[in-house]
C-alpha positions, 0 to 999 in steps of 0.5 A: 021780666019775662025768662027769655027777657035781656037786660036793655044794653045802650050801645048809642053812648057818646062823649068827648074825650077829657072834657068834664061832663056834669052827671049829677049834682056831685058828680062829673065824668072824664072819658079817657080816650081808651077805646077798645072791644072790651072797654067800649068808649073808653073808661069813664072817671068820676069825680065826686065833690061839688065844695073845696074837696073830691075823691075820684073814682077809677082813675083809669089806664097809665096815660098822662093825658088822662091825668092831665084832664082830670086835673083841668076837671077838678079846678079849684077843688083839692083832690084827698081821695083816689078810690079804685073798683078793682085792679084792672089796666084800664082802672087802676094804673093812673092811681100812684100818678095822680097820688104824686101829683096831688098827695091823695090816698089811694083806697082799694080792696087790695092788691091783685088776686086780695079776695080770691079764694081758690086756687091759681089756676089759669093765671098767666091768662091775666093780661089785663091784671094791674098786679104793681097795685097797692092801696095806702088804705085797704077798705072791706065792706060797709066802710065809709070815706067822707068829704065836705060834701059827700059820703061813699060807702064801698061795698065788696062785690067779687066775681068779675075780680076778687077784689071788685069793690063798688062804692055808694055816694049816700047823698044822691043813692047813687052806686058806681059800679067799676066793671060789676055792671055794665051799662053796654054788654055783660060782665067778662068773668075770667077764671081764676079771679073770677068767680060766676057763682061770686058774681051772681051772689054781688048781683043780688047784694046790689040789688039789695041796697035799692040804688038809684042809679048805676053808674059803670066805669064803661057806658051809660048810666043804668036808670032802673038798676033793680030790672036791670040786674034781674035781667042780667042774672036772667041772661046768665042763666040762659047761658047756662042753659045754652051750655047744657043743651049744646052738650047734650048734643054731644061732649064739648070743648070750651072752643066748640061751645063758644063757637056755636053760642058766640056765633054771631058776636064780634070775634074779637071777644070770643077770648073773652067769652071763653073765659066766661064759659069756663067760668059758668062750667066751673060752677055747673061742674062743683054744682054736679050738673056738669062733668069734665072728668076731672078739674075743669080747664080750658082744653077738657072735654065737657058733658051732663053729669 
């Protein structure tokens, strides 16, 4: 892949709302009729199960016509399991509905902020945390849940949260990636959950395992994971050198920064671009290429080190 090569986001992706659409031979998706610029179509739910049980994966925002759907899709199969990538609105709320309703237990990494390791700056930025979130089962990497007719291995994958975990169906290599990927436009990485250097380190940890296929929450399916990822960390790092040449222009702002590289971009998603900025410049800062003259927050005036 070329260095000045993106990767091939599909923004052409459709499907009907809480319809159940066969994906592969153990697995469907339900579209939650959620549109929003950061979730796309809206958030894709799998069900993963083809004999007598089924896990779902992402049960989605707190809309009862979801639920409702998901339990139409899963017909005579009995519902033992509710994986969740990561406690975001549009992932995990559904979860404790759908436990009520069928006795499931719900797997995740942990509550909100579980995997974090620095500090709490920034906090009352998390619009889109799902903080009430509690897993009846907390998984770590490399654990396996198993049903009549599959096996999921869930796989740490902090950086677009600390908690972000995706979870491999063994039998057909197939890797459902929550928001780590996305089919249709990169990953927001949102300081304080967030951490870009996190997020290049589970890049490279997916692409390790050699999956198949991916399989995001939001968009399309990924047909060629591996050039697909290397096109991602790619772009990621000519954002950082978008950053570096505009401050060597002169010293910056966050604002100005995201004004000039996000010129052409909905502005609808320059808050979120502001907080992948900040994310990138909180690396290029610990990296000492990068200086604000002090800790590295949204209103401090960025330049070279």
């Amino acid at each position: 892949m070329a260095a000045n090569e993106k990767p091939e986001f599909k923004q052409d992706f459709t499907a009907r709302y809480r319809e159940a659409e066969q994906m592969s031979g153990l697995v469907s998706r339900v579209l939650c009729e959620n549109p929003s610029p950061y979730t796309y179509t809206g958030t894709g739910t799998y069900i993963v199960g083809n004999a007598t049980d089924a896990a779902i994966i992402d049960p989605g925002p707190a809309m009862t016509s979801h639920g409702e759907a998901l339990l139409d899709a899963l017909g005579n199969k009995r519902l033992t399991h509710i994986l969740v990538t990561h406690t975001h609105v549009d992932h995990s709320p559904l979860a404790n509905w759908l436990k009520q309703q069928t006795g499931a237990t719900i797997y995740g990494y942990g509550a909100h902020g579980a995997g974090r390791h620095g500090g709490l700056m920034g906090e009352d930025v998390e619009e889109g945390a799902d903080k009430s979130f509690v897993p009846d089962e907390r998984l770590k990497d490399g654990d396996t849940l198993a049903g009549d007719s599959w096996t999921i291995q869930a796989v740490h994958t902090p950086g677009h949260t600390s908690n972000h975990l995706c979870f491999l169906l063994q039998e057909e290599n197939i890797l459902f990636v929550g928001d780590h990927i996305m089919g249709w436009a990169t990953t927001v990485i949102s300081p304080p959950d967030g951490d870009m250097r996190d997020y290049i380190k589970s890049l490279r940890k997916v692409a390790a395992l050699e999956p198949e296929r991916l399989a995001p929450t939001h968009g399309p399916w990924v047909e060629n994971p591996n050039r697909f990822i290397r096109g991602i960390i790619t772009h990621r790092k000519m954002r950082e050198g978008q950053i570096l040449m505009h401050l060597n222009d002169t010293p910056q702002t966050i604002t100005d920064l995201v004004d000039r590289m996000y010129k052409d971009v909905d502005k609808r998603l320059h808050p979120a671009a502001v907080r992948s900025v900040l994310a990138h410049l909180i690396a290029m800062v610990d990296d000492n290429r990068v200086t604000c003259g002090g800790e590295p927050t949204l209103e401090a005036t960025y330049q070279p080190a």
